[in-house]
C-alpha positions as CSV (number, residue, x, y, z in Angstrom):
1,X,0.0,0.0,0.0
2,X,1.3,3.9,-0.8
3,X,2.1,5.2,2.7
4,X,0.1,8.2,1.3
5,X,-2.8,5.9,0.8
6,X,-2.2,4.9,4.7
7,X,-1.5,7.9,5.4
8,X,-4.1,10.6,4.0
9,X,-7.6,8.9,5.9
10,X,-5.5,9.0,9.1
11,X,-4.5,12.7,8.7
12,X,-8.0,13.7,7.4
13,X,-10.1,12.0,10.2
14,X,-7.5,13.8,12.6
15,X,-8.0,17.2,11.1
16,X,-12.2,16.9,11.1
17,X,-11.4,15.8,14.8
18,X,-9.5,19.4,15.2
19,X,-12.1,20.7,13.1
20,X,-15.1,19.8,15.4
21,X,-13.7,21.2,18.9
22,X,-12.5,24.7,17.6
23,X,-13.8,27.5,15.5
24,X,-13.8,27.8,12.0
25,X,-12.2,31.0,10.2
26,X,-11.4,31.2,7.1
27,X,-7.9,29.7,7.5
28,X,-9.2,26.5,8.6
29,X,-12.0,26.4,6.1
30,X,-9.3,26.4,3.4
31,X,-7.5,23.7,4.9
32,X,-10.8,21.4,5.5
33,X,-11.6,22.2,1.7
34,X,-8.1,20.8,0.9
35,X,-8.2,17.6,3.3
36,X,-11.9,17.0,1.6
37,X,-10.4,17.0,-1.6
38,X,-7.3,14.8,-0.6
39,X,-9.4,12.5,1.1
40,X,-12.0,11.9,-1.4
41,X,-8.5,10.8,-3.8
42,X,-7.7,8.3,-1.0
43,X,-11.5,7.0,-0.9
44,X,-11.3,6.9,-4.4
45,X,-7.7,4.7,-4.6
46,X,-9.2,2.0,-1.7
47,X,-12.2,1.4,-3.4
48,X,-10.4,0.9,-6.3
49,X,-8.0,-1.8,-4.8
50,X,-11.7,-3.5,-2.6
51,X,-13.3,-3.3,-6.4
52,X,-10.2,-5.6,-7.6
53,X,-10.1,-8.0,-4.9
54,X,-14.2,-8.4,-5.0
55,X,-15.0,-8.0,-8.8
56,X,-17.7,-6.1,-10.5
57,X,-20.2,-5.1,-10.0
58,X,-19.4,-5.7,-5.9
59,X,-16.3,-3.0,-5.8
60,X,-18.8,-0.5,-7.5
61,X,-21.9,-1.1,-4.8
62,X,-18.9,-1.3,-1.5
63,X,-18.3,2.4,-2.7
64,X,-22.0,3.7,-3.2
65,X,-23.3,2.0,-0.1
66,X,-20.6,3.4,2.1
67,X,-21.1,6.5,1.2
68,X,-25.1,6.8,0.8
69,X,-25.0,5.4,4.3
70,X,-22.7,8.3,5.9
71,X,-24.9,10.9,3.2
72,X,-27.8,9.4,5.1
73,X,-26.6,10.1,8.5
74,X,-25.4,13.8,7.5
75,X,-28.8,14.9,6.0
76,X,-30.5,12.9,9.1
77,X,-28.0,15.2,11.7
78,X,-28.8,18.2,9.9
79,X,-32.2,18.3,10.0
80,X,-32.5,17.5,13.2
81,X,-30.1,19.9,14.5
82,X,-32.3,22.5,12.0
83,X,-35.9,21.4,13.1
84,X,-39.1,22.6,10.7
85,X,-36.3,24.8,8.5
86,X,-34.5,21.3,7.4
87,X,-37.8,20.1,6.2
88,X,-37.3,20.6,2.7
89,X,-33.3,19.3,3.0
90,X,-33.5,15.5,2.0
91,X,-35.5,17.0,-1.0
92,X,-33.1,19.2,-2.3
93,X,-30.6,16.7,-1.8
94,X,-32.1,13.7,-3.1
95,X,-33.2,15.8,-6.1
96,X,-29.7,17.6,-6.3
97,X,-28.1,14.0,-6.3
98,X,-30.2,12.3,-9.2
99,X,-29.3,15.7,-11.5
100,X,-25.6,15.5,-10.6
101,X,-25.2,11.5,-11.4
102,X,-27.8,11.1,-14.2
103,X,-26.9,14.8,-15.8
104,X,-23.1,15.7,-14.5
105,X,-21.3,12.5,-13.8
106,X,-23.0,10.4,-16.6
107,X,-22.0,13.3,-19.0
108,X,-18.5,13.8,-17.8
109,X,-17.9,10.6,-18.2
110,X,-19.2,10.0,-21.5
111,X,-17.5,13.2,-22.7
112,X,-13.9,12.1,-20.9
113,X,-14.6,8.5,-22.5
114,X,-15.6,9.7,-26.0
115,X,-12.8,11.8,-26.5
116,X,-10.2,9.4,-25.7
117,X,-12.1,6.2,-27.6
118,X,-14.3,7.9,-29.9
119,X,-17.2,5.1,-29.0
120,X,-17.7,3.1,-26.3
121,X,-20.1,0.2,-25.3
122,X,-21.8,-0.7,-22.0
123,X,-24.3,-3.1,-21.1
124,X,-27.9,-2.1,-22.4
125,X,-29.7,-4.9,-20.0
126,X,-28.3,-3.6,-17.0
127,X,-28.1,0.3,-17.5
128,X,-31.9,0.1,-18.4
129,X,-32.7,-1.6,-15.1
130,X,-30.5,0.5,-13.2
131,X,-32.8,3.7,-15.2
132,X,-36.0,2.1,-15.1
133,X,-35.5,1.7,-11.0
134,X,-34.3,5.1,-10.9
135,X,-37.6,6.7,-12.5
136,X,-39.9,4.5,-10.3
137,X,-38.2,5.3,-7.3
138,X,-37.7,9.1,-7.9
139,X,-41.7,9.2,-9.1
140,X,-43.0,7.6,-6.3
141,X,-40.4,9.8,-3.7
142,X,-40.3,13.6,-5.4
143,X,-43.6,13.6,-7.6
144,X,-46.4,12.0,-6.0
145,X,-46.2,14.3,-2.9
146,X,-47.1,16.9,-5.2
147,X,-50.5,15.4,-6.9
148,X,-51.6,13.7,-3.9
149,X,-54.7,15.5,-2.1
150,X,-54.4,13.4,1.2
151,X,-52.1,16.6,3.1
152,X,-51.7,20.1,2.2
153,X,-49.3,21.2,-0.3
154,X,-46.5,18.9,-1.7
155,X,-46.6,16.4,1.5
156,X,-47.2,13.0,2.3
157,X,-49.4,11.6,5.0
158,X,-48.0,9.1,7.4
159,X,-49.6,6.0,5.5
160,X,-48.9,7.3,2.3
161,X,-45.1,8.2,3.4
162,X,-44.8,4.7,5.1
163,X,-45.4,3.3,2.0
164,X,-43.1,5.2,0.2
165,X,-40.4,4.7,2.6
166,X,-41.0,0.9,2.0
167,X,-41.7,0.7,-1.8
168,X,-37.8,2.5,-1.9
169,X,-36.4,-0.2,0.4
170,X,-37.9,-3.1,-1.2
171,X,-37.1,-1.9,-4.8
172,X,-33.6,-0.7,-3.9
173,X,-33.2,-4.3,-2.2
174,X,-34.4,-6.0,-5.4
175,X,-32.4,-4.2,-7.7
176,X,-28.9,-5.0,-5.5
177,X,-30.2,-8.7,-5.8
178,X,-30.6,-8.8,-9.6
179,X,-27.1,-7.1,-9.9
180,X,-25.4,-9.1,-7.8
181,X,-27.0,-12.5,-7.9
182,X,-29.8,-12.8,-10.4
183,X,-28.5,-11.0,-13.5
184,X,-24.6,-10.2,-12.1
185,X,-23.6,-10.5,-16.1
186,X,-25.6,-7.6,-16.8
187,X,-23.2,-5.5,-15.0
188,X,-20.1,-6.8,-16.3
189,X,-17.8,-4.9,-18.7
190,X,-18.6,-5.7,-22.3
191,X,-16.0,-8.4,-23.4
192,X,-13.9,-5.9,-26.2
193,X,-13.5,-3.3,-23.4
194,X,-9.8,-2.3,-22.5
195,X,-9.6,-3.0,-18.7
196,X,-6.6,-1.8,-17.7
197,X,-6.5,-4.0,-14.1
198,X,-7.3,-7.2,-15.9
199,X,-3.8,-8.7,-16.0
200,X,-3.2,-7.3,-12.9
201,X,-3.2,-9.9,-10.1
202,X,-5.9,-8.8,-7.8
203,X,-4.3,-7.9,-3.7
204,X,-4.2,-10.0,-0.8
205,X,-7.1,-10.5,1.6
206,X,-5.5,-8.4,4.1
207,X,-4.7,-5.5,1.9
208,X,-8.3,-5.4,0.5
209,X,-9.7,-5.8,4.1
210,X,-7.0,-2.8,5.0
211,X,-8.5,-0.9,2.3
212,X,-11.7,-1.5,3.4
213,X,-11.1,0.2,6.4
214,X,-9.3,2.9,5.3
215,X,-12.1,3.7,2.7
216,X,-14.4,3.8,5.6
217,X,-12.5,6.2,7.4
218,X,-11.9,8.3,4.5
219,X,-15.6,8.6,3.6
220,X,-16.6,9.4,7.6
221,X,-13.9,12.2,7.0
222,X,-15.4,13.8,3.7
223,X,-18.5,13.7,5.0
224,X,-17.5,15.0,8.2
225,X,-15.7,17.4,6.9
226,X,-18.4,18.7,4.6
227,X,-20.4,19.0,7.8
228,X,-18.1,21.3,9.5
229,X,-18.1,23.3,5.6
230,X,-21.8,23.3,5.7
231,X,-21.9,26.6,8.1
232,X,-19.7,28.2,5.5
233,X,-21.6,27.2,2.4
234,X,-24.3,28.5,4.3
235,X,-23.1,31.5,4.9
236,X,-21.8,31.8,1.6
237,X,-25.2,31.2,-0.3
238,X,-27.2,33.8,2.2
239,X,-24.2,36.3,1.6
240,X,-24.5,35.4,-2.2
241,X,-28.6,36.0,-1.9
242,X,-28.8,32.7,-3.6
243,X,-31.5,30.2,-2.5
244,X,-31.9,27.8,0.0
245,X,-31.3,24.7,-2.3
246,X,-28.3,25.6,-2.9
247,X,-27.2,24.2,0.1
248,X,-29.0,21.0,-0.4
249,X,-26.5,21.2,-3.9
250,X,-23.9,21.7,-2.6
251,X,-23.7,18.9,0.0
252,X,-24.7,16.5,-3.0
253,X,-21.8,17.6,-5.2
254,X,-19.4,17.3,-1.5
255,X,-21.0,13.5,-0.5
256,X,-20.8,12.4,-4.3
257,X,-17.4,13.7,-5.3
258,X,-15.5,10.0,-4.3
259,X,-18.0,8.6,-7.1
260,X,-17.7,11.2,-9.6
261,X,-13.8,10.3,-9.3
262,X,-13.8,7.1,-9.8
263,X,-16.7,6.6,-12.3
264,X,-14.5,9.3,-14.5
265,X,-11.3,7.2,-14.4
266,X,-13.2,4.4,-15.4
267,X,-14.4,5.9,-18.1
268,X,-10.6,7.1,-19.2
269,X,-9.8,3.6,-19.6
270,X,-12.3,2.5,-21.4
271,X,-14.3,0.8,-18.6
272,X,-17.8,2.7,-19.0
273,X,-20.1,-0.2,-17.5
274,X,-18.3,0.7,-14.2
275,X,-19.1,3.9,-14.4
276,X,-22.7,3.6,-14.7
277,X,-22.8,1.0,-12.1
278,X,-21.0,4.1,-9.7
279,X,-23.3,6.2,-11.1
280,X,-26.5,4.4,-11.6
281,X,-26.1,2.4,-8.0
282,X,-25.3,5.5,-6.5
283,X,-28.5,7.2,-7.3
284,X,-31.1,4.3,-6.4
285,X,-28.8,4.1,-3.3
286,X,-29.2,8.0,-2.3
287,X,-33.1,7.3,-2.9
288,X,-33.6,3.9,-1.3
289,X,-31.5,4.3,1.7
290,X,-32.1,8.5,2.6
291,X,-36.4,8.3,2.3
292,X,-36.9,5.0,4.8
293,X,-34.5,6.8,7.1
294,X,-36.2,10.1,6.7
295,X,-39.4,9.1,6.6
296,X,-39.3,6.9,10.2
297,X,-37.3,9.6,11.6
298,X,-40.2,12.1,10.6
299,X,-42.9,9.6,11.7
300,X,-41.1,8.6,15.3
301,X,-40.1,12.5,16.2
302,X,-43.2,14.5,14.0
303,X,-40.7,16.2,12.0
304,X,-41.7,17.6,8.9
305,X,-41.0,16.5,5.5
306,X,-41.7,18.0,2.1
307,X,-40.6,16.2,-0.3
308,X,-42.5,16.9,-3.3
309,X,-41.1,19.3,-6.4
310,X,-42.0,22.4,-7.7
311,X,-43.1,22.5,-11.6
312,X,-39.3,23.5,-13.0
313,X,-37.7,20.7,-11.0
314,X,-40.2,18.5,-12.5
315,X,-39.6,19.3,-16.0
316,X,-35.7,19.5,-15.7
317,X,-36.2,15.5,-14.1
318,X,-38.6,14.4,-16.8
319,X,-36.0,16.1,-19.3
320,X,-33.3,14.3,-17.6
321,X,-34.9,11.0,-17.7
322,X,-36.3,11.1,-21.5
323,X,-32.8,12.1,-22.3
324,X,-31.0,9.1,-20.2
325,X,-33.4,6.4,-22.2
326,X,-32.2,8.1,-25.3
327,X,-28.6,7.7,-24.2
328,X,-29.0,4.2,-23.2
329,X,-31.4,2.6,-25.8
330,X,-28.4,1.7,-28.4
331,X,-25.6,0.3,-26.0
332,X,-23.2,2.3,-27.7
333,X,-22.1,6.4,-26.8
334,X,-20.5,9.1,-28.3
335,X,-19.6,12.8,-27.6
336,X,-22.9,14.3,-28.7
337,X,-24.7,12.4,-25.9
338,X,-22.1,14.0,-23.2
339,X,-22.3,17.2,-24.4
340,X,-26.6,16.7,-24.3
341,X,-26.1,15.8,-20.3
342,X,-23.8,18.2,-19.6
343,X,-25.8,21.6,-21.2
344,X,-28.7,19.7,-19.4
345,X,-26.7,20.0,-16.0
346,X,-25.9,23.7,-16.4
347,X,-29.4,24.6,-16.9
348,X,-29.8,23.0,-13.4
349,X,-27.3,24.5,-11.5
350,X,-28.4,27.8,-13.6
351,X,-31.6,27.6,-13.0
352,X,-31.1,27.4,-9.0
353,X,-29.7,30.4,-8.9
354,X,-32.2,31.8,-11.0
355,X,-35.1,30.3,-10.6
């Protein structure tokens, strides 16, 4: 192992340690923006070296599920600490997430991919399951709320949110079953892709377990760390007069940079089913994981939840979803179709700060 790849959790976990018992000035913020950055490289370089040791499409789902379970536990200490304010939070970010993968990772990678390879092929079974999960668990989480006439405004009632919570879990559950037992060949790279690893021999037990651990500690410490940012960014977007889901952005594009990474340097070499397993498997993840443990916090404590979107979030997801299905019908990509997600992705993040 790289003593830097020892080395770089350790120091990061230390410094949100530092972080958490003394104030924050600008100084420090810098240096916590750094050690985020540093440590989502390390996160990035274990789950690489699990992801060899384990296979596909396991590696992919160690690194999603770590960190949609510490996203989970951020949005869940952050609206708890907010109270009614939060209530729109897991929205934002949920919401925020699914634009950033299917719009800004999935088109930064097929971009980066495209313009090294010209063309590259991916799995057509398994990215349409992967899609077809994500736009029945995103339907049934951030549109219903808003058509139902059960609760005031874009809410659900407890029944209604109960079952929502468990739809998610059940149809997150099913799809980690079909790709990792039912249909694993689905989400295996295409036999004529380059894989740069695959004469590699794969590392010991104890180095992968060693990873493991490390990539743990890593992710507690990016997360962490954007916590102890989150005042800032705060800060930053009521100084900026920008609004409120800004924040709920800007956590999603802190939590998902270790994914983005890696599902990029796949892509670079040529390995593009891995990165729409990080990609895709990260989404359903952020959906089936974050709206059971929101709604039973909401329902145990009575804390509000609105989770329903307004009409321009609605069109830029049904835009984002037509578009994906387009992307994915042929099994093969080009730079056209990265360029589409990408312009698509702007007009998000443009169009929440001008709404």
């Amino acid at each position: 192992m790289p003593l830097w790849a020892l080395l770089t959790p350790i120091a990061a976990a230390a410094l949100l340690g530092v972080a958490l018992v003394v104030p924050i000035g600008v100084a420090m913020a810098i240096v916590c923006a750094l050690a985020l950055i540093v440590a989502v490289i390390a996160a990035v370089h274990h789950a690489e070296v699990v992801a060899h040791r384990v296979g596909e499409p396991f590696g992919t789902l160690v690194l999603a599920l770590a960190v949609t379970i510490i996203e989970v536990a951020l949005i869940m200490s952050m609206m708890l600490a907010g109270g009614p304010d939060k209530a729109m939070l897991p929205r934002d970010t949920i919401f925020s997430a699914i634009m950033i993968i299917c719009n800004g990772v999935v088109g930064l990678c097929l971009l980066l991919g495209s313009l090294r390879h010209r063309e590259q092929s991916f799995r057509v079974e398994g990215a349409n399951t992967a899609l077809a999960t994500l736009i029945a668990l995103a339907t049934l989480s951030l549109v219903l709320p808003g058509f139902t006439t059960s609760s005031p405004g874009p809410t659900y009632t407890v029944a209604q949110l109960s079952f929502a919570a468990i739809a998610s879990l059940v149809l997150w559950a099913a799809f980690v079953f079909v790709q990792t037992v039912r249909h694993r060949d689905y989400f295996l790279p295409v036999h004529d892709a380059a894989d740069e690893d695959i004469h590699a021999a794969p590392p010991s037990t104890l180095l992968a377990w060693a990873s493991f651990g490390l990539l743990l500690v890593a992710l507690v410490a990016v997360v962490g760390l954007a916590k102890v940012l989150s005042p800032s960014i705060e800060a930053a977007v009521d100084a900026a007069g920008a609004p409120q889901t800004m924040i709920g952005i800007a956590i999603a594009i802190l939590v998902l940079l270790p994914e983005t990474w890696a599902a990029a340097r796949a892509a670079r070499a040529n390995r593009l089913q891995t990165s729409f397993n990080l990609a895709f498997g990260s989404a359903l993840a952020s959906i089936g994981l974050t709206i059971p443990a929101v709604a039973f916090a909401s329902v145990l404590i009575g804390m509000p939840l609105v989770l329903g979107l307004d009409a321009k979030d609605l069109v830029l997801l049904t835009l984002s979803f037509v578009v994906a299905s387009i992307t994915l019908v042929s099994g093969r990509t080009h730079v056209m179709q990265g360029m589409v997600h990408l312009v698509i992705f702007a007009a998000f993040l443009f169009l929440a700060l001008v709404p």
